[in-house]
C-alpha positions as CSV (number, residue, x, y, z in Angstrom):
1,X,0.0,0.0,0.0
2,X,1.5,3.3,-1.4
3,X,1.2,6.7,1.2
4,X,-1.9,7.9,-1.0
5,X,-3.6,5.0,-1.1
6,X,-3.3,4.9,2.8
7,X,-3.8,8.3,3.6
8,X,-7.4,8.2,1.1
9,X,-8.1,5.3,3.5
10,X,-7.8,6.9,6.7
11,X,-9.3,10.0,5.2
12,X,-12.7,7.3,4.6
13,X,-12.6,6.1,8.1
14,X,-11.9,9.5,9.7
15,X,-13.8,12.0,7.2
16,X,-13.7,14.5,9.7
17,X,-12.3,15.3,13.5
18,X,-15.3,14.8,14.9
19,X,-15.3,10.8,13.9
20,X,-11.7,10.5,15.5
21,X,-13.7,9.3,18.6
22,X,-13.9,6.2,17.1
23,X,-10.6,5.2,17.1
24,X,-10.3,3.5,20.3
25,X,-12.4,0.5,19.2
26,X,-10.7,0.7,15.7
27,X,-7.5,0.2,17.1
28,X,-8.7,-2.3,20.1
29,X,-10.2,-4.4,16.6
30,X,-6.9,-4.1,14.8
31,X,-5.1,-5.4,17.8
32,X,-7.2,-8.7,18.3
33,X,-6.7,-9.0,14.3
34,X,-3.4,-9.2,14.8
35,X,-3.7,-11.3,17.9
36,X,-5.6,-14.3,16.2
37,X,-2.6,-13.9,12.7
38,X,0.2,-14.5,15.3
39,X,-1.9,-17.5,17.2
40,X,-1.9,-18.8,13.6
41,X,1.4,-17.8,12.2
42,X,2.5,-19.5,15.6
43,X,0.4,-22.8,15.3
44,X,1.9,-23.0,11.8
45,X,5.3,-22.6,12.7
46,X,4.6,-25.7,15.3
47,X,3.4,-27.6,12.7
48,X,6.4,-27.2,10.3
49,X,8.6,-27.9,13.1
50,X,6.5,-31.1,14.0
51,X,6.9,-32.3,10.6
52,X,10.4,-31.5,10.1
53,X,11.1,-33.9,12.9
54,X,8.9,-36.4,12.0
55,X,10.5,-36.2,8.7
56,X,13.9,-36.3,9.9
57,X,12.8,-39.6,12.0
58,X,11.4,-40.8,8.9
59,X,14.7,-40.3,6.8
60,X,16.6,-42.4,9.7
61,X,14.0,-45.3,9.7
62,X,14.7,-45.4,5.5
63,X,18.1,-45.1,5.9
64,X,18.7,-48.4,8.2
65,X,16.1,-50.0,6.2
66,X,18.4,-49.1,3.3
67,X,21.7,-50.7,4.9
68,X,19.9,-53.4,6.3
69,X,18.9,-54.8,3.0
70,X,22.3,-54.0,1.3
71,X,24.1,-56.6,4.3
72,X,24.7,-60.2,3.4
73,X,20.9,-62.3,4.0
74,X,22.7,-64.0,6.8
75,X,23.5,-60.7,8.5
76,X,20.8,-59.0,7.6
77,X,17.9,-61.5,9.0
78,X,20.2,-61.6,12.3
79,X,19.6,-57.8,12.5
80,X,16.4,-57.9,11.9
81,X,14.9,-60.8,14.1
């Protein structure tokens, strides 16, 4: 958003001094706005985190899984039983 375009949209909210009274609840509305976009910009960031290590858990499993199957049978059913 440009300056114009944000001072034209003040200038719509507050037309006049007399409407500046409102902006007590427009700015208690703006905060809890921005309250419930970090609760959910945080919940997201705990779910990428979750899955990263879930991933990462994942990779490992794959990865013995992988060396496990490239041992000798012999070794590798010892290992696994």
């Amino acid at each position: 958003m440009d300056k114009s375009s944000a001072l034209e949209y003040i200038n719509q909210i507050f037309p006049n001094e007399a409407s500046l009274s409102g902006i007590e609840p427009l700015m208690q509305k703006i905060q809890n706005e921005i309250r419930t976009v970090d609760v959910g910009i945080l919940a997201a960031v705990r779910q990428q985190s979750n899955s990263r290590t879930k991933a990462i858990e994942d990779l490992a499993a794959a990865t013995t899984a992988v060396e496990v199957v490239s041992l000798p049978p012999s070794l590798a059913l010892s290992i696994v039983f």
